[in-house]
PATOR-773563 format. One line per 4 residues: for each residue x, y, z of N, C-alpha, C, O, CB. Coordinates in steps of 0.05 Angstrom, whole numbers, plus 5000, padded with zeros to 4 digits. Glycine has a CB too. Layout:
% residues N
X Y Z X Y Z X Y Z X Y Z X Y Z ~ ... $
END
This chain:
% residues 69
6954 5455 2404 6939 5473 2388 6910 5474 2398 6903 5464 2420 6940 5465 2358 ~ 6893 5486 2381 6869 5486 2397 6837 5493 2371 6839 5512 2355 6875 5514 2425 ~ 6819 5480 2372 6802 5481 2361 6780 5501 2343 6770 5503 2321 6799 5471 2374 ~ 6777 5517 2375 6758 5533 2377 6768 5564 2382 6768 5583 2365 6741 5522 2397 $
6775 5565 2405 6780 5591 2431 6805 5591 2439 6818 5570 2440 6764 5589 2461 ~ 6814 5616 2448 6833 5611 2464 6827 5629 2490 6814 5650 2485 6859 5615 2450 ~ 6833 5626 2513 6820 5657 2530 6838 5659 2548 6851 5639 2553 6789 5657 2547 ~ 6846 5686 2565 6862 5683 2582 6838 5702 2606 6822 5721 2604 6896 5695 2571 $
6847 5683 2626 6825 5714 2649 6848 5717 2666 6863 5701 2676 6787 5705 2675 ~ 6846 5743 2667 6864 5753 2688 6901 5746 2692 6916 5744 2712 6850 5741 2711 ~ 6905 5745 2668 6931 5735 2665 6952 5757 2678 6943 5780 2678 6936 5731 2633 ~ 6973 5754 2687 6993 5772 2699 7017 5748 2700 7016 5725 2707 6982 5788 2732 $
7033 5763 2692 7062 5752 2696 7090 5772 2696 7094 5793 2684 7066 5731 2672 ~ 7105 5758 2713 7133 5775 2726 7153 5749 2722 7151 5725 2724 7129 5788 2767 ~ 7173 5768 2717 7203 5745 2710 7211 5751 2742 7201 5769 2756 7237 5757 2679 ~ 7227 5735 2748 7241 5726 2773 7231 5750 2797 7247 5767 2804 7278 5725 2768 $
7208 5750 2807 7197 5773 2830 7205 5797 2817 7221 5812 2828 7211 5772 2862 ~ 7198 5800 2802 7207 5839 2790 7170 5846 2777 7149 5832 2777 7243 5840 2746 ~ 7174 5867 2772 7145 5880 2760 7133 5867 2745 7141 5856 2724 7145 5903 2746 ~ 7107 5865 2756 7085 5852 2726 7099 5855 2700 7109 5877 2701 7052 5871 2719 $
7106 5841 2674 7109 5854 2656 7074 5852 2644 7065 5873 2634 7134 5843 2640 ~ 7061 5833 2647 7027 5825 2643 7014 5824 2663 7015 5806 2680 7021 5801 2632 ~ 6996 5847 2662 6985 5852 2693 6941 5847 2687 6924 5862 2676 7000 5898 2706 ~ 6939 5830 2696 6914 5827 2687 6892 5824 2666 6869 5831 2662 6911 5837 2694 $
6916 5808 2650 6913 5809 2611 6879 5790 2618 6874 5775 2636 6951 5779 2583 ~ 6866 5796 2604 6830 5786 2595 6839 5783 2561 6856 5797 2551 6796 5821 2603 ~ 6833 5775 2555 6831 5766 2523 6821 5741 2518 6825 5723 2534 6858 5765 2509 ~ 6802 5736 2490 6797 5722 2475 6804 5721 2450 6801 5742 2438 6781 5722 2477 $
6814 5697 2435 6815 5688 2402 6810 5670 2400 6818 5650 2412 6835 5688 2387 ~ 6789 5672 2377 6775 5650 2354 6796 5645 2345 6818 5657 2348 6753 5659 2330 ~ 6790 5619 2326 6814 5604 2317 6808 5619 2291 6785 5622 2282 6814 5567 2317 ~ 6839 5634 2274 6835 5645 2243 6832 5678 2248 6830 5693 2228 6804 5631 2227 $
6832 5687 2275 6834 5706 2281 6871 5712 2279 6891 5699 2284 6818 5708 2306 ~ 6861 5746 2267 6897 5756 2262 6896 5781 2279 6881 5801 2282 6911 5766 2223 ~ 6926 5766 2290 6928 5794 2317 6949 5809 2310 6968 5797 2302 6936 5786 2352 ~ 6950 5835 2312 6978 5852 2313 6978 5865 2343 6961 5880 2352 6980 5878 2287 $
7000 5857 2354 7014 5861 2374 7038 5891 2374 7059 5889 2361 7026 5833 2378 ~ 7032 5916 2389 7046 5933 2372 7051 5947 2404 7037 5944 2424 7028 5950 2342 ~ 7080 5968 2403 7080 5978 2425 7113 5980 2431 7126 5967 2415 7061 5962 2445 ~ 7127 5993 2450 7151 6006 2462 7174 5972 2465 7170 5948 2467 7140 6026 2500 $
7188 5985 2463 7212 5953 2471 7202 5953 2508 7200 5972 2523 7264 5964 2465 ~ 7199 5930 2514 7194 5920 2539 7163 5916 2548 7157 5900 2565 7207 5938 2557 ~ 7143 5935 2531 7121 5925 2540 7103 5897 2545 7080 5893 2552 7113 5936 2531 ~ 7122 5882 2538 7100 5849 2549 7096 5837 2519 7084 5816 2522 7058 5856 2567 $
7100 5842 2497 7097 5830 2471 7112 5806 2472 7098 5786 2475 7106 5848 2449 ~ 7132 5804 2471 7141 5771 2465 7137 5753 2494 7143 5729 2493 7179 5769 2454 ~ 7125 5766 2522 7121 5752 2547 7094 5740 2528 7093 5717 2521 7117 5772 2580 ~ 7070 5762 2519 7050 5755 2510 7048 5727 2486 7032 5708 2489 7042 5781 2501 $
7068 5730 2462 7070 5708 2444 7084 5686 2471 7070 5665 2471 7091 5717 2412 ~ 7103 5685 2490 7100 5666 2499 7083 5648 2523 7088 5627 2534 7115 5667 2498 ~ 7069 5662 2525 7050 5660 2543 7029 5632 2526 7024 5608 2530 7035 5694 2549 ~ 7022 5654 2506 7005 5640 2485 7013 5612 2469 6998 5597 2455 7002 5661 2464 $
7039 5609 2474 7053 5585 2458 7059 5570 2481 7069 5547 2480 7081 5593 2438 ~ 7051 5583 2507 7058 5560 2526 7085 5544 2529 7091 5521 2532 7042 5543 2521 ~ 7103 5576 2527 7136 5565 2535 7140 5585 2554 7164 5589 2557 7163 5565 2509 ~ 7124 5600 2567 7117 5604 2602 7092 5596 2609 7074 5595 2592 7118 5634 2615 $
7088 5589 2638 7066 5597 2652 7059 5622 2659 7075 5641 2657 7066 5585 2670 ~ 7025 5622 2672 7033 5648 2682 7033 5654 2710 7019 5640 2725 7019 5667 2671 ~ 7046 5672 2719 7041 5682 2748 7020 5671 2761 7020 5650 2774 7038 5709 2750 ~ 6999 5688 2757 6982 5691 2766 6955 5684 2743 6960 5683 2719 6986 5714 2778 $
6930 5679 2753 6911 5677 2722 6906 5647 2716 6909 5626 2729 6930 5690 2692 ~ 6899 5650 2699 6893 5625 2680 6890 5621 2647 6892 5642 2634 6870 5616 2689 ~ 6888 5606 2639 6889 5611 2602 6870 5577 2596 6877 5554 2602 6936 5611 2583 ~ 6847 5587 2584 6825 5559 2574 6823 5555 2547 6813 5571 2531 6793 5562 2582 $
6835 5529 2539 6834 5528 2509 6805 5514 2510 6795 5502 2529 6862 5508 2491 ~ 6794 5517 2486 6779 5502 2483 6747 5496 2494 6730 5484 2481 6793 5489 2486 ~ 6746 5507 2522 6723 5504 2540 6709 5527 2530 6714 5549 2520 6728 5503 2572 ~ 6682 5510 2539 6653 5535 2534 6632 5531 2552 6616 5513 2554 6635 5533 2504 $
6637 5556 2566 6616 5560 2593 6596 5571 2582 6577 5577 2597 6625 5579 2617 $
END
C-alpha cells in the first residue's frame, strides 16, 4: 500500500509481444483520491487496475510509490 502518492511516468504495457494495450500512461494519485475508469471492452482498464495493484509489471516505464522529488 502506500502513504502518500502513487505515480506512474511513462507507463506502457503489451501482453506476450502484441500491441501496447498502455502506451505511455503519466498519472498521479493522492491517497483518498476516487477514480472512475470508463471506456470500450479492451481498452487497458483492468491492465490499468492491474498494473496499479501490482499483479503485472510494466513493459516499459516505471511506477513511484511514495517518493518526492
Amino acid at each position: 500500500m502506500f502513504n502518500q502518492e502513487i505515480k506512474f511516468h511513462q507507463i506502457s504495457y503489451s501482453y506476450q509481444s502484441k500491441k501496447n494495450v498502455i502506451e505511455n500512461c503519466t498519472l498521479l494519485r493522492n491517497k483518498g483520491d476516487v477514480v472512475v475508469l470508463t471506456g470500450e471492452s479492451g481498452c487497458g482498464k483492468s491492465t490499468l487496475g492491474k498494473l496499479l495493484l501490482s499483479f503485472i509489471k510494466p513493459t516499459k516505464g516505471k511506477y513511484l510509490i511514495d517518493t518526492f522529488e
